[in-house]
C-alpha positions as a printed NumPy array, in Angstrom:
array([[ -0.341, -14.2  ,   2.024],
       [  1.625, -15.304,   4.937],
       [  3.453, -12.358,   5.484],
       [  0.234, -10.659,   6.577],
       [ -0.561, -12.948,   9.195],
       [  0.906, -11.519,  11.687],
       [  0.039, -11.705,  15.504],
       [  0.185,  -8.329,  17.545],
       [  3.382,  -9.948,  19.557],
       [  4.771, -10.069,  15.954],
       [  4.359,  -6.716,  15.463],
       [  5.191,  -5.256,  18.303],
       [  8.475,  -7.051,  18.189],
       [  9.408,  -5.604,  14.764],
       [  8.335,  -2.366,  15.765],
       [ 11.085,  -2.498,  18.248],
       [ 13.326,  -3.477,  15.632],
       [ 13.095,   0.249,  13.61 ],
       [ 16.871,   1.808,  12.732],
       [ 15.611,   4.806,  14.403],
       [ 13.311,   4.797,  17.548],
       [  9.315,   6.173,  17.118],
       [  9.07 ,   9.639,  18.204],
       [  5.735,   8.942,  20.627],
       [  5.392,  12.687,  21.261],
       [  6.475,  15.426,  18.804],
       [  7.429,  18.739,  19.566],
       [  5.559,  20.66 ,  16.106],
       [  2.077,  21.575,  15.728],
       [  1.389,  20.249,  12.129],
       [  2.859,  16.437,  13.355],
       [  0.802,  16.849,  16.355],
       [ -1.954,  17.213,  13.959],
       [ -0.58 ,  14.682,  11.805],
       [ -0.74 ,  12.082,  14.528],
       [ -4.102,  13.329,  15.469],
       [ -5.652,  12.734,  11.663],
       [ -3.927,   9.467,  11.008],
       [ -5.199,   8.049,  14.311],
       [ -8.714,   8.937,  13.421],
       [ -8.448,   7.742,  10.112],
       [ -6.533,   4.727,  10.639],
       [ -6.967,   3.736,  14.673],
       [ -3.529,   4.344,  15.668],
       [ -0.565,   7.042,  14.611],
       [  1.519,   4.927,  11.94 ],
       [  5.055,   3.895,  12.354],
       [  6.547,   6.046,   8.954],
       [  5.339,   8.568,  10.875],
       [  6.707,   8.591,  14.061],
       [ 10.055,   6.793,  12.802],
       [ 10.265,   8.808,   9.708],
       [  8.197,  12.224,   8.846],
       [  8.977,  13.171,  12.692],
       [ 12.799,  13.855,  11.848],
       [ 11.898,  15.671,   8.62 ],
       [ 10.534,  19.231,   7.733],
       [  6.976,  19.562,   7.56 ],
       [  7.068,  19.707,   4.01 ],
       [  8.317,  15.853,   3.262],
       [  5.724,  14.377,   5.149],
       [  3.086,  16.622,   2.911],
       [  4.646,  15.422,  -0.766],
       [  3.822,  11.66 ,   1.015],
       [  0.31 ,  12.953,   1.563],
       [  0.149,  14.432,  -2.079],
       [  0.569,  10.752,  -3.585],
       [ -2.234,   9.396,  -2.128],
       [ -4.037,  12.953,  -3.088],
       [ -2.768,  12.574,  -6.722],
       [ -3.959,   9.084,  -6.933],
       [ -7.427,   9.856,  -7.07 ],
       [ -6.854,  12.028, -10.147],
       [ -6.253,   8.589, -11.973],
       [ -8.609,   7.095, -14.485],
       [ -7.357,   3.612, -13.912],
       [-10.07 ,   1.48 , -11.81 ],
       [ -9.534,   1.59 ,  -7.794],
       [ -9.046,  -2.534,  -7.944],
       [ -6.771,  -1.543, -10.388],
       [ -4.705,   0.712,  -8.394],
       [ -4.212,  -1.063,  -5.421],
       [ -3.516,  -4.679,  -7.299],
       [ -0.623,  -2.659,  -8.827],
       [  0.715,  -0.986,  -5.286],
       [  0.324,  -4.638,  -3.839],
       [  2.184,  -6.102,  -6.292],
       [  5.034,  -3.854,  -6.134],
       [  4.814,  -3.923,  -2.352],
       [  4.391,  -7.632,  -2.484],
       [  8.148,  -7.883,  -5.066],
       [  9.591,  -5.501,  -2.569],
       [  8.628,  -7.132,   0.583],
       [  7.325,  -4.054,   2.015],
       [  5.557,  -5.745,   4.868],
       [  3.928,  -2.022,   6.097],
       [  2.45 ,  -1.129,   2.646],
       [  1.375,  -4.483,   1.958],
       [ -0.524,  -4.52 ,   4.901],
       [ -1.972,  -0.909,   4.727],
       [ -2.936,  -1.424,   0.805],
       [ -4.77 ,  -4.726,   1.955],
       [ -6.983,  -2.712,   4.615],
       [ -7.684,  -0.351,   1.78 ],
       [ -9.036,  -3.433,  -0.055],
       [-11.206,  -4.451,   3.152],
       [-12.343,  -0.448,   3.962],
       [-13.716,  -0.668,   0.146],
       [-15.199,  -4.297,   0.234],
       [-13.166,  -5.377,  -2.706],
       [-12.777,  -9.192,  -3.472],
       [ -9.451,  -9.907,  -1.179],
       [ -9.765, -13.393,  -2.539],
       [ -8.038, -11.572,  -5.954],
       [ -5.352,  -9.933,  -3.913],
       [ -4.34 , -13.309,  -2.062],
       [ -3.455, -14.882,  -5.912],
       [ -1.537, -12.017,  -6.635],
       [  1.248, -14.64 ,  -6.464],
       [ -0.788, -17.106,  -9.023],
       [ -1.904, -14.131, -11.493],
       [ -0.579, -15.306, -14.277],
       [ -2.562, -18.49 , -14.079],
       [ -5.788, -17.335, -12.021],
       [ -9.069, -17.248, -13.785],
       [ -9.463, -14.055, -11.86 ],
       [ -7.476, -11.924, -13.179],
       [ -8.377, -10.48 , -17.022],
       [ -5.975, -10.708, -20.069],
       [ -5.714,  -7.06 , -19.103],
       [ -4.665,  -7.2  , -16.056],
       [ -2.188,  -9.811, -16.424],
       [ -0.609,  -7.639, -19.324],
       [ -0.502,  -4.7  , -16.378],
       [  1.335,  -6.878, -13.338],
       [  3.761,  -8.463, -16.116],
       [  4.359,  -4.754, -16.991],
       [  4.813,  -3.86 , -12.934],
       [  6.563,  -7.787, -12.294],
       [  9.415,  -6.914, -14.924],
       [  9.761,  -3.432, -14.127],
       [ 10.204,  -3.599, -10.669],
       [ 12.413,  -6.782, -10.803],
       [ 14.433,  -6.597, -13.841],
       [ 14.695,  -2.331, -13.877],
       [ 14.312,  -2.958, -17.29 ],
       [ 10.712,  -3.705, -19.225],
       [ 11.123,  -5.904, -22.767],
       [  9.416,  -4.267, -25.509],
       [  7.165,  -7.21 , -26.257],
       [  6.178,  -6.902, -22.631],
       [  5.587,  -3.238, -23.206],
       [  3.497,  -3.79 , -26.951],
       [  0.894,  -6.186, -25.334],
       [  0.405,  -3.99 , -22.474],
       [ -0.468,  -1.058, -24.933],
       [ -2.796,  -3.347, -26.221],
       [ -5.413,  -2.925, -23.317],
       [ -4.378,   0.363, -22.139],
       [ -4.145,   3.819, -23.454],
       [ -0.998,   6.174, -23.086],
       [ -2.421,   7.51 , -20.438],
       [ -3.428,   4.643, -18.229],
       [ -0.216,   3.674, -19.093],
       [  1.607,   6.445, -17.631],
       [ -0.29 ,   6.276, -14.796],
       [  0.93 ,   2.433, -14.317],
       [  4.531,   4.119, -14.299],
       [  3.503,   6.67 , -11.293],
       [  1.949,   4.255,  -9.373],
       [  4.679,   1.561,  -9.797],
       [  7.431,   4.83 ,  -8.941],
       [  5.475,   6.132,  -5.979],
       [  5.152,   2.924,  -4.823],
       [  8.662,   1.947,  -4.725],
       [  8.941,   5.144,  -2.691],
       [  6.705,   4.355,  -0.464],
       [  8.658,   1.168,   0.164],
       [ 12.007,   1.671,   0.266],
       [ 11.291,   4.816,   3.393],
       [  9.764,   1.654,   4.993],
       [ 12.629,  -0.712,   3.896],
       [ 15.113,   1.364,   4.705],
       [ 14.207,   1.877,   8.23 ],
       [ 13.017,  -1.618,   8.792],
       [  9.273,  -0.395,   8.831],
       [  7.485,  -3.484,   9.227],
       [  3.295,  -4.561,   8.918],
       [  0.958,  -1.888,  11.669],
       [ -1.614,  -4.521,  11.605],
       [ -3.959,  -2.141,   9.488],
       [ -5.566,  -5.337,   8.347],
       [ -6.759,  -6.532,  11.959],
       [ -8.331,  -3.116,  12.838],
       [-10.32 ,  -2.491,   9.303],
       [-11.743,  -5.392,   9.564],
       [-13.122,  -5.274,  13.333],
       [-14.394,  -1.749,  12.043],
       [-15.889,  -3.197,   9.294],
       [-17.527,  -6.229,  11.409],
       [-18.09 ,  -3.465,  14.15 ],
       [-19.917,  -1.62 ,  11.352],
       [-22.124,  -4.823,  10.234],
       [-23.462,  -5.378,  13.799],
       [-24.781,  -2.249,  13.88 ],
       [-26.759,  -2.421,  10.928],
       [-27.784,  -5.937,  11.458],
       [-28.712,  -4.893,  15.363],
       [-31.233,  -1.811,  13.358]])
C-alpha cells in the first residue's frame, strides 16, 4: 500500500500541515497521563491527541478510548476486525488509522501479506467467500451510504445477526475515527516503522538467549 510508505521527512512534513497546531505540553493532569500511556504503549504521544483530545474535555478523549475497549467485547475474529477498520480507513483515506491498524496487524503477527490485497479482495485467493461477503458489505456502505439488499442477503449468509451488527459498529466507529483525523488533516505517525523495530528488537533478543 503506497500510502504507508512513508519516510519520516514525509511525516514530519504533514505533521506540520495539521488545521490546528499539536499541543506538545498540556496543562491537565489526565492528558498528561494520557500522553504518558500512549507513549509507552505506542513509542511516541499520537498526533489526535495533541491536535485533537488536547482542546476537548477530558471526557471526549475517554468515549475514543471506550471504542477500542468495546471492541474486544466482539465475537468477530481479531483478523476480522482490523481487515474491516482497514478497509474503511483504506475508502476513506485515513492515512493515520491506516497506519496505526497496520501496526496492530504487525504487534499481533498477523499475515500483512492479506492486508496489502485489501485492494484485490474480491479476486485474492486469500480472502474466504466470507470475508469477501463482509468488505462488499463495508465497500458499499461506506461508499455508496446505502447497502443493496442482495449485498445485505449474502452477507447474512455467513454471519449471524450479531456478527452482523457488530460489522455496523465497527464500520461507524471507524468512520469516526477517520473523519477527527480527516478533518484536521491528521496524517500517517509512522506506527508501522516503530512496531516493527520492536518486534525485530524483540526477535534478537530471543535469538541472542
Amino acid at each position: 500500500m503506497n500510502s504507508l510508505t512513508l519516510t519520516k521527512e514525509d511525516a514530519n512534513d504533514m505533521h506540520a500541515d495539521t488545521f490546528l497546531p499539536p499541543i506538545e505540553k498540556p496543562e491537565g493532569l489526565m492528558m498528561k497521563l494520557a500522553h504518558y500511556f500512549t507513549r509507552r504503549q505506542f513509542g511516541k504521544v499520537l498526533t489526535p491527541l495533541k491536535v485533537h483530545s488536547a482542546r476537548l474535555p477530558t471526557a471526549f478523549g475517554l468515549f475514543y478510548t471506550k471504542i477500542g475497549k468495546l471492541d474486544k467485547k466482539l465475537t468477530l475474529p481479531p483478523e476480522t476486525v482490523l481487515l474491516i477498520r482497514e478497509q474503511v480507513a483504506r475508502l476513506n483515506v485515513c492515512l493515520f488509522c491506516m497506519d496505526i491498524g497496520r501496526s496492530f496487524t504487525i504487534k499481533a503477527s498477523m499475515n500483512e501479506t492479506k492486508f496489502d490485497a485489501l485492494e484485490q479482495y474480491r479476486t485474492s485467493d486469500l480472502f474466504t467467500d466470507g470475508e469477501r461477503a463482509a468488505l462488499d458489505y463495508v465497500t458499499e456502505l461506506t461508499e455508496d451510504k446505502s447497502v443493496n439488499p442482495e449485498t445485505f442477503s449474502r452477507l447474512a449468509g455467513y454471519y449471524s445477526e450479531r456478527e452482523i451488527c457488530e460489522l455496523v459498529w465497527l464500520i461507524a466507529s471507524e468512520h469516526l475515527y477517520n473523519m477527527t483525523n480527516i478533518g484536521l488533516n491528521i496524517h500517517s505517525d509512522m506506527l508501522c516503522d516503530i512496531s516493527r523495530k520492536k518486534v525485530t528488537m524483540r526477535s534478537s533478543a530471543v535469538a541472542a538467549l
